[in-house]
C-alpha positions in Angstrom: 0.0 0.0 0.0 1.3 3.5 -0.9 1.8 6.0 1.5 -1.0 8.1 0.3 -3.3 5.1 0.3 -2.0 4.6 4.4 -3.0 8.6 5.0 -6.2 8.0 3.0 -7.4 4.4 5.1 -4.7 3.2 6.9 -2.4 4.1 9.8 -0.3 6.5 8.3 -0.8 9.3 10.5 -2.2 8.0 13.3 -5.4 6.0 13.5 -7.6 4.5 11.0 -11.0 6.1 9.9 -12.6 3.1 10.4 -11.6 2.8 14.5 -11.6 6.5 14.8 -15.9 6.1 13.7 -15.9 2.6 15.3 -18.8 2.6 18.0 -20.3 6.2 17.9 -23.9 5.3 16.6 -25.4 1.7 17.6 -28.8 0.3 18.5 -29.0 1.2 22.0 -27.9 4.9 22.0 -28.9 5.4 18.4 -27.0 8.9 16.7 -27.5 10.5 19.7 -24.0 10.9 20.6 -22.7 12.1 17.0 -24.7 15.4 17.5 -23.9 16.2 20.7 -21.3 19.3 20.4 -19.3 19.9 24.2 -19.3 23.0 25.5 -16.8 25.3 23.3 -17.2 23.5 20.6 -18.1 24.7 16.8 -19.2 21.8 15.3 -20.4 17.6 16.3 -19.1 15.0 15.5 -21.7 14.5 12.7 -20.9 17.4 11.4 -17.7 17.2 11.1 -17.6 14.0 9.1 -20.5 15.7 7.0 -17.7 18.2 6.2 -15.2 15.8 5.3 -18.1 13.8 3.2 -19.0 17.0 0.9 -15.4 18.3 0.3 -14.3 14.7 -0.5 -17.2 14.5 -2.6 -16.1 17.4 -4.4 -12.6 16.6 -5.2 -13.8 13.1 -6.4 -15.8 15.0 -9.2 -13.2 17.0 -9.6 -10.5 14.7 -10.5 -13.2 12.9 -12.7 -13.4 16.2 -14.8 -16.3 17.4 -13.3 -15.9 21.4 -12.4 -18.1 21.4 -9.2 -18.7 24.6 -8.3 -16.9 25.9 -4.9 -19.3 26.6 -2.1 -20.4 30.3 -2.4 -20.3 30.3 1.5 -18.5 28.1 4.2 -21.8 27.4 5.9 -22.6 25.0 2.8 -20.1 22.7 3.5 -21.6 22.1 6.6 -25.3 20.2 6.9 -28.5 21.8 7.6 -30.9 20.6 10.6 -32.8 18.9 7.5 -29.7 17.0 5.9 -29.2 15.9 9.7 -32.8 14.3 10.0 -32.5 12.9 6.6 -29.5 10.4 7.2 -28.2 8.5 9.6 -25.0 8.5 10.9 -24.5 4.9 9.6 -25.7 6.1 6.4 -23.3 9.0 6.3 -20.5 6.9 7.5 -21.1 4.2 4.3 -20.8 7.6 2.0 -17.6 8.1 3.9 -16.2 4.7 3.2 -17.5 4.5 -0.1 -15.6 7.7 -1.2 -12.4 6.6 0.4 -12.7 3.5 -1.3 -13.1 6.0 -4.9 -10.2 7.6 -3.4 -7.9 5.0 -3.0 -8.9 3.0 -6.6 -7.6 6.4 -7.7 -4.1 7.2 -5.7 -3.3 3.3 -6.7 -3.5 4.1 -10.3 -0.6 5.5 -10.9 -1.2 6.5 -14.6 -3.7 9.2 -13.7 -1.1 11.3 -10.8 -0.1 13.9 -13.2 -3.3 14.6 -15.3 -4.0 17.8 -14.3 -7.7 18.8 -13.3 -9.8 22.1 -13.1 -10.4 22.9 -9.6 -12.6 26.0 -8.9 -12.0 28.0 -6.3 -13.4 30.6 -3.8 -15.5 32.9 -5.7 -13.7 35.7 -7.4 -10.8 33.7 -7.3 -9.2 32.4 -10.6 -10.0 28.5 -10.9 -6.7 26.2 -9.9 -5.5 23.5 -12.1 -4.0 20.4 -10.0 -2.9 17.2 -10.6 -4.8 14.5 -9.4 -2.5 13.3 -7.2 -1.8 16.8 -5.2 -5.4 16.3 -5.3 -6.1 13.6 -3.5 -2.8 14.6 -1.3 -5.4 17.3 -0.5 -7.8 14.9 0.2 -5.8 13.2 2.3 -4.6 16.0 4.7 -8.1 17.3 5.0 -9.7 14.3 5.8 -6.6 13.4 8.0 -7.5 17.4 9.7 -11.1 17.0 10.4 -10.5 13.6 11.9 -8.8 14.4 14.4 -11.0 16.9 15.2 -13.7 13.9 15.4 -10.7 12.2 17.9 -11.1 15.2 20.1 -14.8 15.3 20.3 -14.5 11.4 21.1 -12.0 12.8 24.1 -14.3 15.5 25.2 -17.3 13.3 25.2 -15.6 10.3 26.8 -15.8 7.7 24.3 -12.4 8.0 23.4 -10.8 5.1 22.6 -13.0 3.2 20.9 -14.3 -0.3 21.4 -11.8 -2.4 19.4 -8.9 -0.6 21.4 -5.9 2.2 20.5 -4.0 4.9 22.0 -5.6 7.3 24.3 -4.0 10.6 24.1 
C-alpha cells in the first residue's frame, strides 16, 4: 500500500478512519451521541464527518473532470438541521467509506497522478488546475484534519478510545 493510500485508510498518521468512527452510533444509543457538540465547541461529531463527506465529494468529481462549483459560502459545506434528520449517521459513514474507497482506486493508479484537473476555487478567485494526485494529497490531509478533530470530540465526550482498542491521548 502506498503512502497516500495509508494517510487516506490506513495508519499513516495516526489512526484509522474506520476505528476513529468505530462505535459512535449503535442500536442502543442510536446517533444521539454524534450530535452532541461539548461546550466550546463549533461543530459535532456528525458534522464534522458531514464536512469531510461533501469536500471529499467534491474533489472526487473534480479529478473525474467534473468542475463542481466551490461553495459560495463556508456554511454549505456544513449540513442543515434537514440534511441531519434525513440520514443516519451509519448512512453518512457508508458515504464516507464509499468515497475513500473512490479515493484510493484512484491514488493506486498511478497512470492518472499527473493529469492535471480544473479545480474551482473561492469565488472571485481564478479557478486552480492540479494534478490529481496533489489532489487527493489534498484529500488526504483534510480528511486526516477533520478527523482528528472527530478524535477530540471522542476525548471530550468520553468515548475516546474506541471499542476495538488504541492509543488514548
Amino acid at each position: 500500500m502506498s503512502e497516500l493510500q495509508e494517510i487516506l485508510i490506513g495508519d499513516g498518521y495516526a489512526t484509522p478512519p474506520k476505528r476513529i468512527l468505530e462505535g459512535l452510533a449503535n442500536a442502543e444509543t442510536g446517533d444521539a451521541l454524534t450530535h452532541q457538540k461539548p461546550a466550546g465547541a463549533p461543530h459535532s461529531i456528525y458534522e464534522e464527518l458531514w464536512h469531510v463527506v461533501f469536500w471529499q465529494q467534491i474533489t472526487l468529481e473534480w479529478i473525474s473532470g467534473l468542475e463542481t462549483p466551490y461553495p459560495q459560502s463556508s456554511l454549505d459545506g456544513f449540513p442543515t438541521v434537514l440534511d441531519m434528520e434525513k440520514e443516519p449517521f451509519g448512512a453518512l459513514c457508508e458515504r464516507f467509506f464509499g468515497g475513500l474507497k473512490t479515493a484510493v482506486e484512484a491514488a493506486n493508479d498511478r497512470s492518472l497522478h499527473d493529469r492535471e484537473v480544473r479545480c474551482p476555487s473561492r469565488p472571485g478567485q481564478p479557478t486552480r488546475t492540479m494534478t490529481v494526485l496533489e489532489q487527493l494529497q489534498n484529500l488526504a490531509a483534510h480528511n486526516a484534519y477533520h478527523l482528528g478533530r472527530i478524535v477530540l470530540l471522542r476525548q471530550l465526550l468520553g468515548v475516546w478510545p474506541p471499542p476495538s482498542g488504541g492509543d488514548s491521548w
